[in-house]
C-alpha positions as CSV (number, residue, x, y, z in Angstrom):
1,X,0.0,0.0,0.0
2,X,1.5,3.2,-0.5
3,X,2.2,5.2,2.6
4,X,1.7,8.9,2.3
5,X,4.3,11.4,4.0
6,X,3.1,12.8,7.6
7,X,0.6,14.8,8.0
8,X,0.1,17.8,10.3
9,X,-3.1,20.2,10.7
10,X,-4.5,22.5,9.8
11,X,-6.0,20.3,6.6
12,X,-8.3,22.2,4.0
13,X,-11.7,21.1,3.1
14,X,-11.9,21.8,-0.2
15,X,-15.9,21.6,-0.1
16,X,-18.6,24.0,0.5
17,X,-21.1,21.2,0.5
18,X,-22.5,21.9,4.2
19,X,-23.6,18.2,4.5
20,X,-20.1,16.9,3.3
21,X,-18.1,19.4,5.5
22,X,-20.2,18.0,8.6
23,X,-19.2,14.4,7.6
24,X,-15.6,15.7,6.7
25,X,-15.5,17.0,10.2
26,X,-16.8,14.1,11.5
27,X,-14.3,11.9,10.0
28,X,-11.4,13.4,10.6
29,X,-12.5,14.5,14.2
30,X,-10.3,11.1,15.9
31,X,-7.2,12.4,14.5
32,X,-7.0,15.9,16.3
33,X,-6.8,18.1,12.9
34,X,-7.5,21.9,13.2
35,X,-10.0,21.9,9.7
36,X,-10.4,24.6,7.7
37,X,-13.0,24.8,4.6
38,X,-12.8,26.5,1.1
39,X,-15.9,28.5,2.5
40,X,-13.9,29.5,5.2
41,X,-11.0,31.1,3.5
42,X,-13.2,32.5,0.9
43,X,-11.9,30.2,-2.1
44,X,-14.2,29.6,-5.3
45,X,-15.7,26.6,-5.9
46,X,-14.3,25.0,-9.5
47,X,-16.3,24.1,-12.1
48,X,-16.4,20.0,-11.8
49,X,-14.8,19.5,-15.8
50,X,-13.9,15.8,-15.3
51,X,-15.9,12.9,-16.6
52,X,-15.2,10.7,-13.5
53,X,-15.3,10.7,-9.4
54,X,-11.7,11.0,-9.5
55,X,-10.8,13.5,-11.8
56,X,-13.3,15.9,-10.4
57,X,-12.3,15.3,-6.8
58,X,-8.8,15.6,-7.9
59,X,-9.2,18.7,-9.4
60,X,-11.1,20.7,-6.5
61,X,-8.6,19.6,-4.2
62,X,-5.7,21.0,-6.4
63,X,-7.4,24.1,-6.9
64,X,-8.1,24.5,-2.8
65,X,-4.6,23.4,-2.5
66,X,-3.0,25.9,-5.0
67,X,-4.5,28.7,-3.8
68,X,-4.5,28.3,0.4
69,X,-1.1,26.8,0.4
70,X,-2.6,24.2,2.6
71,X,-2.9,20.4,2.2
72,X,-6.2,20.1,0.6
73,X,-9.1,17.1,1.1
74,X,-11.5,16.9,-1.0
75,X,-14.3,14.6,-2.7
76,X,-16.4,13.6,-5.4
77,X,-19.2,11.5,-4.9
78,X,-22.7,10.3,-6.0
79,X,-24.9,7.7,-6.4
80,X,-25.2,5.3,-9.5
81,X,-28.3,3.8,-10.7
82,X,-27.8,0.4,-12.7
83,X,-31.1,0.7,-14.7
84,X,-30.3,4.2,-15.7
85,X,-26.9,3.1,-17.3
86,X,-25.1,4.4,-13.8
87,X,-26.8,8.0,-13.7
88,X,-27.1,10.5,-12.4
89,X,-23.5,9.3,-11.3
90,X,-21.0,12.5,-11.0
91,X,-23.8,14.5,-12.2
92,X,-25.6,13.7,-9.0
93,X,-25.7,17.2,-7.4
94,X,-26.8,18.9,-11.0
95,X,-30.2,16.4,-11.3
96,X,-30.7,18.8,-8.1
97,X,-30.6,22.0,-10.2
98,X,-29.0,25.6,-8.9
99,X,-31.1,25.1,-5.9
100,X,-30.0,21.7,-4.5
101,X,-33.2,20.9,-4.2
102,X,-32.7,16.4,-3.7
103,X,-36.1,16.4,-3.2
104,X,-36.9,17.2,-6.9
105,X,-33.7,14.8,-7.8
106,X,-35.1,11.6,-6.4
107,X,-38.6,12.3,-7.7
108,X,-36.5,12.9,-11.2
109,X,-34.8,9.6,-10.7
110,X,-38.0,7.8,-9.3
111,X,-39.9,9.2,-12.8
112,X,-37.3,8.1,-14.9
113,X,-37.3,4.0,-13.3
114,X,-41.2,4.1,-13.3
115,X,-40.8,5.2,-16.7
116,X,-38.0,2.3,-17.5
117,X,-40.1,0.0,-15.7
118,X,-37.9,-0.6,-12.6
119,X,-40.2,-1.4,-10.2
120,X,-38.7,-4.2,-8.1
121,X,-35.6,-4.3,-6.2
122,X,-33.7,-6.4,-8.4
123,X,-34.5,-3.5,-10.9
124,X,-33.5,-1.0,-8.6
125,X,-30.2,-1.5,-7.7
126,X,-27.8,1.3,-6.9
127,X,-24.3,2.3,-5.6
128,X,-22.9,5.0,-3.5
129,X,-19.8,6.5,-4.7
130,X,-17.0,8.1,-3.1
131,X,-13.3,9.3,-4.1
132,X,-11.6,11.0,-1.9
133,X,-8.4,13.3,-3.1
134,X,-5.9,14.9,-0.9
135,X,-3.6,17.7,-2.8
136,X,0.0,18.9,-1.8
137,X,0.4,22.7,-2.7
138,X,2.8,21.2,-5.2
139,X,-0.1,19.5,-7.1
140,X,0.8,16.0,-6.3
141,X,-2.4,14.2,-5.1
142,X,-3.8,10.4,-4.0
143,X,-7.3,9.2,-4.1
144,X,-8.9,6.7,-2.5
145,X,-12.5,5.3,-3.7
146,X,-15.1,4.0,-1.5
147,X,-18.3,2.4,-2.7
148,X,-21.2,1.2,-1.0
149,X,-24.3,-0.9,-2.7
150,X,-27.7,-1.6,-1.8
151,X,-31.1,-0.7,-3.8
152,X,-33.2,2.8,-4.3
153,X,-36.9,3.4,-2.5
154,X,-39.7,5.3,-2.6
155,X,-40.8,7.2,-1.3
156,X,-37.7,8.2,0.8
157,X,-37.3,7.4,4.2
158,X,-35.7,10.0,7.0
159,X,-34.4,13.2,7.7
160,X,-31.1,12.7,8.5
161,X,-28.2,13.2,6.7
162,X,-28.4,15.0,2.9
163,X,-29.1,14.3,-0.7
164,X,-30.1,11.2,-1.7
165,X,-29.2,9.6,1.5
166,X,-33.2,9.3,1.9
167,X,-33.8,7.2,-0.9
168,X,-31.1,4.7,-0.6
169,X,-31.3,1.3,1.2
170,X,-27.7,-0.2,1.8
171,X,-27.1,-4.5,1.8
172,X,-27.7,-5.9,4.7
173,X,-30.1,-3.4,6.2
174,X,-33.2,-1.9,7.2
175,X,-33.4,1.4,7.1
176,X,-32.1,4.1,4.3
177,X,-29.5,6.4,5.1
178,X,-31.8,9.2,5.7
179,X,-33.0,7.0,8.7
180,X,-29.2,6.8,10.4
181,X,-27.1,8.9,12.5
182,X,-24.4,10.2,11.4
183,X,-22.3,7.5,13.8
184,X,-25.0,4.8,12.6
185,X,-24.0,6.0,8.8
186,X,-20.3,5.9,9.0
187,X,-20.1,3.0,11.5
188,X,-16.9,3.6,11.4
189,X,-13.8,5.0,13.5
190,X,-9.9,4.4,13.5
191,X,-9.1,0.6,14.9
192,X,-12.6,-0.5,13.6
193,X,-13.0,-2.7,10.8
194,X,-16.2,-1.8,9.5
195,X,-17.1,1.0,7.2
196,X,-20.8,1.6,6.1
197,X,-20.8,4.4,4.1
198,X,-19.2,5.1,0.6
199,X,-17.2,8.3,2.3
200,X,-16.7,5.8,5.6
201,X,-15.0,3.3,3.5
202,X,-13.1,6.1,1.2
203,X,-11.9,7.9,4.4
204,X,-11.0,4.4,6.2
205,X,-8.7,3.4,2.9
206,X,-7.2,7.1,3.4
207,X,-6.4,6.8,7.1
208,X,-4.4,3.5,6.4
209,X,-2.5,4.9,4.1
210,X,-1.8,8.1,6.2
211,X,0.9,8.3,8.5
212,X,-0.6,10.8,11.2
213,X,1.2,13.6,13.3
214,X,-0.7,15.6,15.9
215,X,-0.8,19.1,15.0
216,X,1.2,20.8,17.6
């Protein structure tokens, strides 16, 4: 596995996703980092150019890392829906429109499998996405890619977590993740083996490969 040179705080999250900043935060919060988002420092948000998780996660955490001088974090992630050919994939957050509003992107999703005729769960089968990128200020980078599988509902369960988390189901389970905690989500925490989540697993393949310093 390839080991990553030590890290020390603070650590840039090059998001201004409120939801994934929260998770981010969450993640991270067992290994002592002083965080800082893009928000934060008042950095613009990159148009997302690439055609896959891992360019466009790549590329936002260059362009936070380039212009903080910080070690950047960053992600790309969405969810893939096997009877629509893997969409809305990395276009996940633009089925939501300028306003974000999941809501209207599950019903557009839900239309479009009624419309394909996916109305059973082996028609409905879907994957969570995640690639996490971390960026030196010198441009080098590493990603690590979680995924996590289960099948789509409707209507959407919960009012926890954010986008589509409502509307997913993962293996093995009985609630969505719109019915989980955000502990319950991730199940996961440094020492554990177990990783629920798409940006659980991502962060998990990310923390084995870090070699960790406490700031300070």
């Amino acid at each position: 596995m390839t080991r990553l040179d030590p890290l020390a705080g603070p650590l840039l999250l090059a998001s201004h996703n409120a939801g994934k900043l929260r998770e981010f935060r969450d993640l991270l919060g067992p290994f002592g980092f002083e965080v800082i988002s893009a928000a934060d420092k008042g950095l613009p948000e990159p148009d997302e150019t690439g055609t896959t998780f891992e360019e466009n996660a790549r590329l936002k955490a260059v362009a936070g890392a380039t212009a903080s001088g910080l070690v950047a974090l960053s992600d790309d992630s969405g969810i893939c829906v096997e009877a629509l050919g893997g969409d809305p994939g990395i276009y996940s957050a633009r089925w939501a429109g300028a306003s974000k509003d999941f809501a209207q992107a599950m019903r557009n999703v839900e239309e479009k499998l009624q419309s394909a005729g996916a109305t059973n769960p082996e028609r409905r089968r879907a994957f969570f996405v995640c690639v996490l990128s971390l960026a030196q200020p010198d441009g080098s980078t590493h990603e690590f890619r979680g995924e996590v599988h289960g099948t789509v509902v409707w209507p959407p369960r919960g009012t926890l977590g954010f986008g589509y988390d409502p509307f997913f189901l993962p293996d093995g389970e009985t609630r969505t993740f719109g019915e989980m905690s955000a502990e319950e989500k991730h199940s996961w925490k440094p020492g554990q083996e177990k990783a629920l989540s798409h940006r659980a697993k991502a962060f998990q393949l990310f923390a084995d490969a870090a070699l960790w310093t406490s700031p300070g």
